[in-house]
Structures are given as structure tokens and as C-alpha cells.
C-alpha positions in Angstrom: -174.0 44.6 -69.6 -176.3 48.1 -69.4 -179.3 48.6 -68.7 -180.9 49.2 -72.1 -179.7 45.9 -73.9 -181.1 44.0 -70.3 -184.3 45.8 -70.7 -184.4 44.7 -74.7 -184.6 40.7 -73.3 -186.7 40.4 -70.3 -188.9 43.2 -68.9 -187.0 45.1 -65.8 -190.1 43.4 -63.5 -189.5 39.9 -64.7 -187.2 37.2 -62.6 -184.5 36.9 -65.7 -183.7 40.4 -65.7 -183.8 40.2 -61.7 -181.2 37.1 -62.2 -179.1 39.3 -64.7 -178.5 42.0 -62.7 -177.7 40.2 -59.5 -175.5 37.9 -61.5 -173.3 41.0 -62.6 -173.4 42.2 -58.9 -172.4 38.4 -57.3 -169.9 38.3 -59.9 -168.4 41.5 -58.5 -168.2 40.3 -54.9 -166.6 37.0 -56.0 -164.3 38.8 -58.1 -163.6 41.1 -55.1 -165.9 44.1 -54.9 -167.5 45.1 -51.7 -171.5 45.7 -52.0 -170.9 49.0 -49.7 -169.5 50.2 -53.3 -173.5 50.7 -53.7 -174.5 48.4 -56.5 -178.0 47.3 -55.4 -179.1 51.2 -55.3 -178.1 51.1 -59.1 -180.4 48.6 -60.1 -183.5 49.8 -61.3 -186.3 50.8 -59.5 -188.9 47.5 -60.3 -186.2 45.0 -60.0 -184.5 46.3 -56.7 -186.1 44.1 -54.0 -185.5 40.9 -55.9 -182.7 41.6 -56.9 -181.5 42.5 -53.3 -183.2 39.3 -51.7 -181.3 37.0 -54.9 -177.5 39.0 -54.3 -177.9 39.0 -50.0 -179.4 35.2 -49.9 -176.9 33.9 -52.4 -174.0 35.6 -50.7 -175.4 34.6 -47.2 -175.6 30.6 -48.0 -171.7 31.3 -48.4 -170.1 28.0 -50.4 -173.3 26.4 -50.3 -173.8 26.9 -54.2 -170.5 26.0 -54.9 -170.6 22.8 -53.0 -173.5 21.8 -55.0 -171.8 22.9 -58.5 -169.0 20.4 -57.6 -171.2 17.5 -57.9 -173.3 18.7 -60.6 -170.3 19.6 -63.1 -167.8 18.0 -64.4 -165.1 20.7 -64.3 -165.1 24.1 -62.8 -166.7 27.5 -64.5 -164.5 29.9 -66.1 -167.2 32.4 -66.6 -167.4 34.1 -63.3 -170.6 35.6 -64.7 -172.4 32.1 -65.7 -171.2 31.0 -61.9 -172.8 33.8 -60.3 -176.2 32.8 -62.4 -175.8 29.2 -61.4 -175.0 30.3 -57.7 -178.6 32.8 -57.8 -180.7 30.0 -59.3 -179.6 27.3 -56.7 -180.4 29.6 -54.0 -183.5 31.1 -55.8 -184.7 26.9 -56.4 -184.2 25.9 -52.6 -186.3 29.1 -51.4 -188.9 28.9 -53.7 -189.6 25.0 -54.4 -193.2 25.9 -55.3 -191.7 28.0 -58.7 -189.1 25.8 -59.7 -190.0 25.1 -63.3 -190.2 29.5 -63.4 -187.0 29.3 -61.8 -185.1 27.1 -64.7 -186.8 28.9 -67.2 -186.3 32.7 -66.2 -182.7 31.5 -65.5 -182.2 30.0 -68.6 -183.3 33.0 -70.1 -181.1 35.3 -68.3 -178.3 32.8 -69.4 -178.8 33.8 -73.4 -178.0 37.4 -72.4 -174.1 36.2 -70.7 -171.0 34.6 -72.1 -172.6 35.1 -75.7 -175.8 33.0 -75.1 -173.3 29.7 -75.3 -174.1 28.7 -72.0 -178.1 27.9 -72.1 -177.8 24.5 -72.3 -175.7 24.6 -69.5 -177.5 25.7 -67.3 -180.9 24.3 -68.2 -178.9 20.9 -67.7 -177.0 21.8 -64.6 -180.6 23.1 -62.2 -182.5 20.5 -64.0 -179.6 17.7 -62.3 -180.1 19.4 -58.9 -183.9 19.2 -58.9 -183.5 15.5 -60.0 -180.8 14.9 -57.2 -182.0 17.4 -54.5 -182.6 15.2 -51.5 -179.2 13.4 -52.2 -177.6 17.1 -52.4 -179.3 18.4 -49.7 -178.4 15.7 -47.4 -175.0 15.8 -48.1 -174.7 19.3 -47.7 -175.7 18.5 -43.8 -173.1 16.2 -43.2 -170.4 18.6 -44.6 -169.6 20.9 -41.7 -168.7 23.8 -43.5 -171.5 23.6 -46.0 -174.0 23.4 -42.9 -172.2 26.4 -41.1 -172.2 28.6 -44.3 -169.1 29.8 -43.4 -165.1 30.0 -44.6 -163.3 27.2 -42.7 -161.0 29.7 -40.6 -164.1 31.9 -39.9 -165.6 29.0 -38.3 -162.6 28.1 -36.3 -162.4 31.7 -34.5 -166.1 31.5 -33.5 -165.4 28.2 -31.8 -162.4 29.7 -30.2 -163.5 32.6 -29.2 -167.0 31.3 -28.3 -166.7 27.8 -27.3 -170.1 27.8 -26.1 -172.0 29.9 -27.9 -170.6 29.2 -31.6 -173.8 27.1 -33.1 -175.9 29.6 -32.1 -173.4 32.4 -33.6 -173.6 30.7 -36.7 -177.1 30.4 -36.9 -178.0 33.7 -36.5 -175.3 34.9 -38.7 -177.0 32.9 -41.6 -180.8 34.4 -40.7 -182.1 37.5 -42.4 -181.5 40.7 -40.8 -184.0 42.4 -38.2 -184.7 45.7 -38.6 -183.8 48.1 -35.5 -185.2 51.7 -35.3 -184.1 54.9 -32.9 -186.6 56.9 -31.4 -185.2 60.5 -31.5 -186.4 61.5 -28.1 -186.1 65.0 -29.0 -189.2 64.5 -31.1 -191.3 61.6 -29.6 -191.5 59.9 -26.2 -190.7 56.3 -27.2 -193.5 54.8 -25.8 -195.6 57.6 -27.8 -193.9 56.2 -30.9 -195.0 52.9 -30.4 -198.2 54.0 -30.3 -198.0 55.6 -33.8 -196.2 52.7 -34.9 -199.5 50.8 -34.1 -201.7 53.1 -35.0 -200.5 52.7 -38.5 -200.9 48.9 -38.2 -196.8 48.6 -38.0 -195.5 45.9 -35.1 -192.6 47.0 -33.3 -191.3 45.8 -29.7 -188.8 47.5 -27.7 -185.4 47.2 -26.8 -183.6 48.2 -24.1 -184.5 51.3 -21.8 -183.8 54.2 -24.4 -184.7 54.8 -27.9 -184.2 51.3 -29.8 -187.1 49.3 -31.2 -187.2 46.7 -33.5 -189.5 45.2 -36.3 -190.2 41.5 -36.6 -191.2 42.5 -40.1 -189.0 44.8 -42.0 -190.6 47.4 -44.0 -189.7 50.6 -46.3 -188.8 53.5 -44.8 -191.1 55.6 -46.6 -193.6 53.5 -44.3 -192.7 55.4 -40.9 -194.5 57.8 -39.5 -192.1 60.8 -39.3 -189.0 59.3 -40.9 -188.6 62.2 -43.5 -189.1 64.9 -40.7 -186.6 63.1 -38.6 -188.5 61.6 -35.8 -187.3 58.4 -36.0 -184.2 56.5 -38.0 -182.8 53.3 -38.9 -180.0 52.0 -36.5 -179.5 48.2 -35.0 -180.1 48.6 -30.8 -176.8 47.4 -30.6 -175.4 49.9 -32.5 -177.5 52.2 -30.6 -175.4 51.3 -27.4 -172.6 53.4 -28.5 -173.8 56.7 -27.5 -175.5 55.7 -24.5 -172.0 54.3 -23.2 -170.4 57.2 -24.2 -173.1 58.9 -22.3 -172.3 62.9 -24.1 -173.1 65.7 -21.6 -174.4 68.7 -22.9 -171.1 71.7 -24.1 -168.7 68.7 -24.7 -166.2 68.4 -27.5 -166.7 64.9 -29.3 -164.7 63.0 -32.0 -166.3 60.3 -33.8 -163.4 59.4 -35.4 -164.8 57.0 -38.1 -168.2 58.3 -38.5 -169.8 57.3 -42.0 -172.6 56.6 -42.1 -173.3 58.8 -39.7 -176.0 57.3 -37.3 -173.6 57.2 -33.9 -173.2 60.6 -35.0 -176.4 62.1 -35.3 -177.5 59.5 -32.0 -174.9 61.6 -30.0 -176.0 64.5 -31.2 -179.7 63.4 -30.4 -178.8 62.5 -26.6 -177.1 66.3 -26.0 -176.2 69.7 -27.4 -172.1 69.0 -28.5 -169.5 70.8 -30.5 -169.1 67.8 -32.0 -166.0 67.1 -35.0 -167.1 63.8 -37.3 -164.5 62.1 -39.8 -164.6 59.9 -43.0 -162.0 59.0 -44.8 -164.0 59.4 -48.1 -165.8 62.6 -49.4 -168.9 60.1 -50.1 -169.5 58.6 -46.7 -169.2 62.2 -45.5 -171.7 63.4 -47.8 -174.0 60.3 -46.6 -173.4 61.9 -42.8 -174.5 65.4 -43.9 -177.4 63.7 -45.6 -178.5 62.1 -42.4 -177.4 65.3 -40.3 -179.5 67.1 -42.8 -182.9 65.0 -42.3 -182.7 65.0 -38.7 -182.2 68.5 -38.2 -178.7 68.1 -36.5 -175.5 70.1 -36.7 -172.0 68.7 -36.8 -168.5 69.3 -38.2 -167.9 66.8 -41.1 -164.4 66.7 -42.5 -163.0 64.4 -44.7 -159.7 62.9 -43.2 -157.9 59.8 -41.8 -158.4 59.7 -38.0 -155.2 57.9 -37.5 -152.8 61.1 -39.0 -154.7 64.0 -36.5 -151.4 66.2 -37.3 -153.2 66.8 -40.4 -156.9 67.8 -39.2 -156.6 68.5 -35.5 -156.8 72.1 -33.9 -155.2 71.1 -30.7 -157.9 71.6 -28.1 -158.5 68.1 -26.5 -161.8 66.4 -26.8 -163.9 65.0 -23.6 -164.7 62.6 -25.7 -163.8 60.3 -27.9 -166.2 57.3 -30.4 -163.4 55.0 -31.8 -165.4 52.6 -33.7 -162.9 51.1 -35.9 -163.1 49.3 -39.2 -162.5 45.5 -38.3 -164.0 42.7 -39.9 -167.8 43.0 -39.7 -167.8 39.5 -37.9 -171.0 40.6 -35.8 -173.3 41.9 -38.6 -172.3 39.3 -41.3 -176.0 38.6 -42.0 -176.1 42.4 -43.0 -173.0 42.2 -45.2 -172.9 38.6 -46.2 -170.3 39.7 -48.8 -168.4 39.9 -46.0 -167.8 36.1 -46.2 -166.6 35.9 -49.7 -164.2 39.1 -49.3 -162.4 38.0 -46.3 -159.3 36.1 -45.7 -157.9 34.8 -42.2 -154.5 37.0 -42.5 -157.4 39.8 -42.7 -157.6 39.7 -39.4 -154.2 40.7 -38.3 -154.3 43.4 -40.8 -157.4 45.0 -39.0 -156.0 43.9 -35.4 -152.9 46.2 -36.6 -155.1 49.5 -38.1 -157.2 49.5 -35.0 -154.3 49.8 -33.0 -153.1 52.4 -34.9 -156.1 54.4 -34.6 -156.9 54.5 -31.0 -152.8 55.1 -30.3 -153.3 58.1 -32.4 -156.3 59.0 -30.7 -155.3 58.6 -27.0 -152.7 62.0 -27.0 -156.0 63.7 -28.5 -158.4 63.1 -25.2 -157.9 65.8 -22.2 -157.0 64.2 -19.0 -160.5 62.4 -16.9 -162.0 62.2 -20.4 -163.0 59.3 -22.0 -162.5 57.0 -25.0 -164.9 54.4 -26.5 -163.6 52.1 -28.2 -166.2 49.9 -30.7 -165.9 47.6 -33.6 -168.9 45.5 -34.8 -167.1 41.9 -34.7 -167.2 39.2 -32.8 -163.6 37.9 -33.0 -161.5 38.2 -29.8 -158.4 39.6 -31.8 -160.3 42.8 -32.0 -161.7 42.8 -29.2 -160.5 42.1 -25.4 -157.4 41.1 -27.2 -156.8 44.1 -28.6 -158.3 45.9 -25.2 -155.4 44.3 -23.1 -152.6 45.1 -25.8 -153.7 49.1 -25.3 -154.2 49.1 -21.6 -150.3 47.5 -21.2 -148.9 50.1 -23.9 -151.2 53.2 -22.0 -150.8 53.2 -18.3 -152.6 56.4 -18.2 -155.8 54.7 -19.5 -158.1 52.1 -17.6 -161.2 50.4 -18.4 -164.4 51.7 -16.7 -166.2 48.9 -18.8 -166.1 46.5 -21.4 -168.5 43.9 -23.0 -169.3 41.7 -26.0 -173.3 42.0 -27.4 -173.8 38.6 -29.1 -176.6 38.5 -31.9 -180.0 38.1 -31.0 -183.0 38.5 -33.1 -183.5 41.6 -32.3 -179.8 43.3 -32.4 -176.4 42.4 -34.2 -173.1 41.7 -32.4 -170.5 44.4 -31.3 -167.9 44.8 -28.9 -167.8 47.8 -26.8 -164.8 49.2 -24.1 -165.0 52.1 -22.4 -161.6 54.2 -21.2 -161.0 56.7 -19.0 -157.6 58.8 -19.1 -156.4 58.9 -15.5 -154.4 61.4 -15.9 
């Protein structure tokens, strides 16, 4: 489906074509594709936010569409494109009860341009049954535990093993929308100085921490921020922020930031002190994202395309002091950013990641100089990753210990991450 024959049956402002184009990109995720592939930034420009909130709340209600398709059909889809639709409009009709009649409509609409138009009645039938049986639906959707949680079965079982306590409250805020953390660069503004612009500009923001994070209780465009083009001020969660401030980078130090795309550790090292600093990617288009950001904040770095786990191929053999290892794992802690996430994943996924982070930081070790330090970071909130894997590299290194080590649960003001910071002893 392009753009043209879209545009040729529903203006590009209008909710139908909204509902085609995130139907194409839902139908992607379900068929396997990840949304960091970019899609959303394809769609056109008067459709984008819609199209965003229908493909991130959709994919963020995980199963919760598809539990209400089982009872409103009598066998399953085999149009993946018509189920995305149905899956959009479901979502679309619980958020926005006071357009329903809009919503059947511009759905049904969108449904003539997919699967050869066969599918209309369909779909008119299929939301029209859910609005007619909504508080029956809805209330068995409650009971079912997995429907409630929004979440794959084994996802929900690590939470409540790995956070017996804290699980429901896990869950909740994996579900909720995103907040919207910024970094002061404090090489510009004072942070309580950029508050004060913030205000000035009629823009709430509180703060977080006792560096350069803030965050907004309402999100807003970038383009909306006093000095963002000029580099005073950027995007980045406050717990995501915590990475360079445990890593703490002294001024003349060699740093690694081993997987570095899309760059905002990077440039927040770079921020804190003056470093010769070397930062990988394993593709040439998350290293181009890094020279981007680099390149907007007025920051220098080294940006090489290679796979930090093979430094035979990229390393010059002078150690680093330092060392960001913030490894691809499973996203468990920022799901409500990359609800996709939920859909892509399987539990044996876990083991796999468990298995390339190790591989990774036993690559890295040999690389650090002796008293230097490594720290080790992944954004999930499964244990396997975490102190699990913490324990396995401490038994395998005796020449490393752990000067520090703790799990930042979501809050809603940050997302959750796991940090562990090592020394090498000798």
C-alpha cells in the first residue's frame, strides 16, 4: 500500500488514512518487525501523531485486542492486515467512547482500501458487536489475568519472580504512557536557570535528581524547547541519565561506550568532561544517528562502526579507564516506550540476551587498564540480566569487584534500568 493510492481514498489528515497506515505498521510488528526499523518517521507529516498514538496504544494494550476478537469472531483472521485494523479500532473505540460512531465509520473506510475491499462488512459487524457487548467484554477482560496485566504469560511470571513485591505496580506503569525526561547540558545552562526558561515559555517541568535531568508531565515537540537546536538541552529518560554520572568520566580519560547508538550516554559523557572518547554501533545508521546528536550538541567523539564483542578487529591496544557496557537485553524496563517489545519477544529470548551480554563484557574486561572501571547497564528489569548475570562475571573475573550495583524501578518520572559498577583490581 503507498502513499499515493492512500492519499487517493481518505485525505492524509483524516482518521481512515491514520488507521491505514498504522494498520500496515501493526501488521509489521505482529509479523515480526521491530518499530526501531523507523516506520512511524515514514508516515507522513499530517497523519504522524495519530498514527503514532493508534500503533504505541494498540501495541501497548498487548493481547487485549485479540482477547476481544476471540469472542466477537467466529474463527480467526487470516489477513494479518485486516487484524491489525480490527486491533487499532478496538483500542481507538475504548479511548475515545465519545467518537465511536467516527470510529466505525473511518475504520470501515480504511477497511475498503485492504484485503481488496472484501472485508467492510466485516468489520462494520465485528466493532458494531463490541460496542453492543462492551460492558460484558470489558468485564471479562478484568477477570482474565493476562488480559488485565497486558502482558505475555511468561513476561508476567518473571516480574513476579524477580519482584515479588513490586510486580503490580511494574505492570502498571509498564502499561502507562511514557514521561518525557530532558538533560540539562550544564555546559550551556545552570539547571535551575533552565527551569526558569522552561517557565518562562509557559512549559512545566520538575526536576530529578541532583544533576541535569528534568522531566515533563506533559510531553511536547522538541521544536518547543528553548535551545534544543543549539544544544542546550536534549531528550534522555533521568534514569538513563544515571549512566554517566556512575561512571563519573574525569577530564583526559579514554572512554569506550561500547554500544552507543543512539548516542545520548555518549554525548552526556562527553557533556560531564573533556574525554578521548571511542563510541561503537554495530550499524552504519545508528552511528550516523550518534554523529547527528554529537553534531547538534557541539561535541566531539570517535564513531566507528563495529561489534564491541570482536575488539581484535577495531581495538588499537591502549587500555581504556573506562568502560559504558550497556548491553542489548530485552527492554523489560522501558516497555511502555517500545511496547512492540511485547509482541516481538519470546521467553527462550531471554537466555539468548543473558548469553550475548556475557559475551560482551568478557570481551571488554581484557580492554580496561588495571584500577579502571567498567559499567555495566542494560535497561531491563529481569534478574537474568541483571544481578544474575552480575554474579556469573564476578565468579568467572576475580580481578573485578563490584563498587556498586542497583535496580531503578519505573516511576513516573524515569524508566527502569539496572546499573553495576566494576573496578579491575588489578
Amino acid at each position: 500500500m503507498n502513499s499515493s493510492a492512500l492519499s487517493s481514498v481518505t485525505p492524509p489528515d483524516s482518521l481512515a488514512f491514520a488507521l491505514l497506515r498504522a494498520a500496515t505498521i501493526v501488521a509489521g510488528v505482529l509479523a515480526g518487525r521491530s518499530l526501531a526499523e523507523g516506520q512511524i518517521g515514514q508516515v507522513e507529516a499530517p497523519a504522524r501523531p495519530a498514527v503514532q498514538d493508534l500503533v504505541y496504544g494498540s501495541l501497548r494494550s498487548y493481547g487485549r485486542g485479540d482477547f476481544f476478537l476471540s469472542r466477537l469472531l467466529d474463527r480467526p483472521l487470516n489477513d494479518e492486515d485486516i487484524h491489525a485494523l480490527l486491533l487499532l479500532a478496538l483500542y481507538r473505540l475504548e479511548t475515545r467512547p465519545d467518537a465511536v460512531h467516527t470510529v466505525v465509520d473511518q475504520a470501515v473506510l480504511a477497511a475498503g482500501s485492504l484485503a481488496g475491499g472484501r472485508c467492510r462488512g466485516l468489520v462494520n459487524a465485528v466493532l458494531r458487536q463490541f460496542l453492543r457487548r462492551q460492558p460484558e467484554l470489558l468485564a471479562a477482560a478484568s477477570s482474565d489475568p493476562l488480559t488485565a496485566a497486558q502482558l505475555p504469560a511468561w513476561w508476567l511470571a518473571e516480574l513476579q519472580a524477580d519482584h515479588p513485591e513490586h510486580w503490580p505496580a511494574l505492570v502498571a506503569a509498564g502499561n502507562a504512557p511514557p514521561p518525557m525526561g530532558l538533560r540539562v547540558n550544564l555546559r550551556h545552562h545552570s539547571r535551575a536557570g533552565y527551569l526558569q526558561q522552561l517557565a518562562a515559555s509557559g512549559i512545566e517541568a520538575l526536576p530529578w535528581g541532583e544533576a541535569a535531568a528534568l522531566y515533563l508531565p506533559r510531553p511536547l515537540a522538541v521544536e518547543r524547547l528553548p535551545h534544543f537546536a543549539d544544544g542546550g538541552v536534549s531528550v534522555q529518560d533521568p534514569g538513563a541519565q544515571q549512566a554517566a554520572e556512575w561512571l563519573a568520566p574525569l577530564a583526559g580519560e579514554r572512554v569506550l561506550d561500547a554500544c552507543a547508538a543512539p548516542g545520548g550516554k555518549t554525548a552526556h559523557l562527553l557533556e560531564m568532561a573533556d574525554l578521548d572518547l571511542l563510541a561503537l554501533d554495530l550499524k552504519p545508521s545508528r552511528c550516523r544517528r550518534i554523529e547527528d546528536n554529537l553534531r547538534r550538541l557541539g561535541l566531539t567523539a570517535t564513531v566507528r562502526v563495529a561489534d564491541c564483542a570482536q575488539p581484535e578487529k577495531w581495538w588499537d591496544g591502549r587500555p581504556f579507564d573506562a568502560i559504558l557496557a550497556d548491553v542489548p537485553c530485552t527492554a523489560s524496563g522501558v516497555v511502555r516506550r517500545n511496547p512492540d517489545a511485547k509482541w516481538l519477544r519470546r521467553a527462550e529470548d531471554v537466555a539468548s540476551f543473558v548469553a550475548t551480554q556475557a559475551r560482551i563484557i568478557d570481551a571488554l574486561w581484557p580492554l580496561l587498564r588495571p584500577g579502571g572501571r567498567m559499567l555495566y547497564a542494560t535497561c531491563s528489569l529481569f534478574a537474568a540480566e541483571n544481578g544474575g548475570q552480575m554474579e556469573r562475571f564476578l565468579a568467572r573475573h576475580p580481578d573485578a569487584r563490584c563498587r556498586r550495583r542497583e535496580q531503578l524501578l519505573p516511576t513516573d518520572a524515569s524508566d527502569g534500568f539496572f546499573y553495576c559498577l566494576l573496578e579491575k583490581t588489578c
